[in-house]
C-alpha positions as YAML, in Angstrom:
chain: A
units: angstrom
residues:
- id: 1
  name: UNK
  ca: [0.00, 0.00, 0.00]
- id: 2
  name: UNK
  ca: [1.31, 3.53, -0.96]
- id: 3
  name: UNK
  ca: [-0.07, 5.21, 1.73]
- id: 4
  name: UNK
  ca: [2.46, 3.29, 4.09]
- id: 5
  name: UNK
  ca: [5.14, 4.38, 2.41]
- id: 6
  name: UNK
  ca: [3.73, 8.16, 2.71]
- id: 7
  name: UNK
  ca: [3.29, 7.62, 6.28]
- id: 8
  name: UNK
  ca: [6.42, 6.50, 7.15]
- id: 9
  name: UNK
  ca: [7.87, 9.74, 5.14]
- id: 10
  name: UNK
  ca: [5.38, 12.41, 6.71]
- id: 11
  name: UNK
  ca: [6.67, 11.43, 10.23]
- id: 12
  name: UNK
  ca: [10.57, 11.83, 9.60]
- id: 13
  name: UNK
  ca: [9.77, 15.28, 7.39]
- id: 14
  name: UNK
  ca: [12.38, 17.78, 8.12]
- id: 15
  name: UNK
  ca: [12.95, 21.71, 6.72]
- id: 16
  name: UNK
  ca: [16.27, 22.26, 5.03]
- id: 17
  name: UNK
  ca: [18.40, 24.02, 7.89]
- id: 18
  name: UNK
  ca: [20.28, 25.44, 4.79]
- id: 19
  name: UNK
  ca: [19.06, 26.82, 1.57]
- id: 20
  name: UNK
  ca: [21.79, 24.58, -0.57]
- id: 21
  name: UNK
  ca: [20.81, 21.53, 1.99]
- id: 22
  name: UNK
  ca: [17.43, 20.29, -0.06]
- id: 23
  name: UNK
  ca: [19.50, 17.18, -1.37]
- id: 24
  name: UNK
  ca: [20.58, 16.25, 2.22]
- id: 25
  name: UNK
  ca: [17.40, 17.04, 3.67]
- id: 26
  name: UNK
  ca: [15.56, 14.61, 1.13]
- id: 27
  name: UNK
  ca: [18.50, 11.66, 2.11]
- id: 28
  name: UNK
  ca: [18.09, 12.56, 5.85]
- id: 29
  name: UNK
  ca: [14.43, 11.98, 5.80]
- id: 30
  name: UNK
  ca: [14.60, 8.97, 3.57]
- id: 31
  name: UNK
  ca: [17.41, 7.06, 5.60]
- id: 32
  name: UNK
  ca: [15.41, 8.01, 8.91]
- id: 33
  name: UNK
  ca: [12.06, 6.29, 6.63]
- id: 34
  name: UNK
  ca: [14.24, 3.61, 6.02]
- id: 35
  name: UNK
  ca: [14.93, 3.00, 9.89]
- id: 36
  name: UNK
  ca: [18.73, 3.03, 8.82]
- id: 37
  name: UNK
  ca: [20.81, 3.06, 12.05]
- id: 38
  name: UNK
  ca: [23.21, 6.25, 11.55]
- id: 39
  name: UNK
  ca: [26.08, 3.77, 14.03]
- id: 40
  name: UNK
  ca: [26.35, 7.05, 16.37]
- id: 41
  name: UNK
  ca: [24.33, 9.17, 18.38]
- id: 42
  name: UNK
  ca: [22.18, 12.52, 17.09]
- id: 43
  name: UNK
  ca: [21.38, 13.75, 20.54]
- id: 44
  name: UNK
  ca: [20.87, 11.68, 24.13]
- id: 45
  name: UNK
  ca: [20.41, 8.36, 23.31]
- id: 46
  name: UNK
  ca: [18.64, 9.29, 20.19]
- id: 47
  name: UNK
  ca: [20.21, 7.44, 16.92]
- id: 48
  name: UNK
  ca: [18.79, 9.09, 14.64]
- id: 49
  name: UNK
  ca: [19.90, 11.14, 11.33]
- id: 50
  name: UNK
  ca: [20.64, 14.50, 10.78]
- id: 51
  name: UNK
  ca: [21.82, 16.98, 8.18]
- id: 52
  name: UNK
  ca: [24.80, 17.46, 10.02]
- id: 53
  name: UNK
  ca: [26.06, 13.77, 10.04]
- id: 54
  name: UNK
  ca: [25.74, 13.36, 6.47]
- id: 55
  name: UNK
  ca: [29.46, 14.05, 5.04]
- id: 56
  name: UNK
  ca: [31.57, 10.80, 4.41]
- id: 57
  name: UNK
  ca: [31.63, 11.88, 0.45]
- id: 58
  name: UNK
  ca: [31.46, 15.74, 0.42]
- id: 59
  name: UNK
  ca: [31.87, 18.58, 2.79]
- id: 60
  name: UNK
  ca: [29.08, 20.71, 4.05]
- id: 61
  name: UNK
  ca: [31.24, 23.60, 3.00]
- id: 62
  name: UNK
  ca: [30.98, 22.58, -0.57]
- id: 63
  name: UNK
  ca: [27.79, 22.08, -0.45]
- id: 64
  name: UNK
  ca: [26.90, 25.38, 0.62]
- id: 65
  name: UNK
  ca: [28.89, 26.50, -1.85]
- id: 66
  name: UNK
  ca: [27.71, 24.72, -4.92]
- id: 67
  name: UNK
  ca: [24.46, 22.45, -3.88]
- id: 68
  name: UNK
  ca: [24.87, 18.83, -4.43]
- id: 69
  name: UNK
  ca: [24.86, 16.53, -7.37]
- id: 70
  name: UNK
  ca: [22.49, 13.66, -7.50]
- id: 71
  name: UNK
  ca: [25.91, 11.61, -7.83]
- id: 72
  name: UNK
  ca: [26.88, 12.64, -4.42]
- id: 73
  name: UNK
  ca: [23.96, 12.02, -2.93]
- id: 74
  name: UNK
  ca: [23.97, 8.42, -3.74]
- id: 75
  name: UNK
  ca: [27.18, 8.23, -2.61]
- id: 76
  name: UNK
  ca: [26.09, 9.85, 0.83]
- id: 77
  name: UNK
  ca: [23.04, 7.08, 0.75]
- id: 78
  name: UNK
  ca: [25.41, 4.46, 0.17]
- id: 79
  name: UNK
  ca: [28.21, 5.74, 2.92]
- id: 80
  name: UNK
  ca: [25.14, 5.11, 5.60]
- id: 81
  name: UNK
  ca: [24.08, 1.68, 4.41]
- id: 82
  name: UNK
  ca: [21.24, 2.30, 1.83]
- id: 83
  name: UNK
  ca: [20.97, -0.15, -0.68]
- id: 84
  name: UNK
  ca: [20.79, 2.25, -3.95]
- id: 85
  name: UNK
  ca: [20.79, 2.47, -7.99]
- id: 86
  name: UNK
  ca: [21.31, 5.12, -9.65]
- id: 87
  name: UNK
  ca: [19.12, 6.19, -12.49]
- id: 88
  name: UNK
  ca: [18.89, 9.28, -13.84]
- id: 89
  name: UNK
  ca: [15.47, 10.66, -15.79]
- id: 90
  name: UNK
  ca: [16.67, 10.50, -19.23]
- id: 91
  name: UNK
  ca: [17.47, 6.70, -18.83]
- id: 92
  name: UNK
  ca: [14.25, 5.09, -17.85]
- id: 93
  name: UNK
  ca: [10.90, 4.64, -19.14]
- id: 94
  name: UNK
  ca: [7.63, 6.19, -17.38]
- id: 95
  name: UNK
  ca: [7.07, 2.46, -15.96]
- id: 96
  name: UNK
  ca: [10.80, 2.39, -14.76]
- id: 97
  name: UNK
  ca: [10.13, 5.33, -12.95]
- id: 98
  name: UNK
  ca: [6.90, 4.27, -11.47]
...
């Protein structure tokens, strides 16, 4: 059901804490979806991702500089254990994509 996928999205939604950050706020809320364990604490005893923690493949300086690519943020995903492929838009069909 789609609607359990939306769910589990709506509940880890975060705001961008940086205008260039919309790529690492989209991973941050789709590793947290994913239940991924992040292998270090956010705050407390809370394991849990954040924008912050995201940086095994670029720095957050560079980012802010120059946004991110879509390359770098599967590298990112992959860094924190997601199990990814990369496709881009002009290399699928319509049923690929859905």
């Amino acid at each position: 059901n789609n609607l359990e996928n939306y769910f589990l999205l709506a509940e880890n939604y975060i705001t961008q804490s940086h205008p260039a950050y919309c790529g690492l706020s989209s991973l941050t809320m789709a590793l947290n979806a994913l239940l991924l364990d992040p292998q270090r604490i956010w705050q407390g005893v809370w394991r849990w991702f954040d924008e912050s923690m995201l940086d095994c493949c670029i720095s957050h300086d560079l980012i802010k500089l120059n946004g991110i690519t879509l390359n770098k943020v599967n590298c990112l995903a992959k860094c924190y254990g997601a199990n990814t492929i990369l496709k881009y838009s002009n290399n699928i069909t319509i049923e690929e994509f859905r």
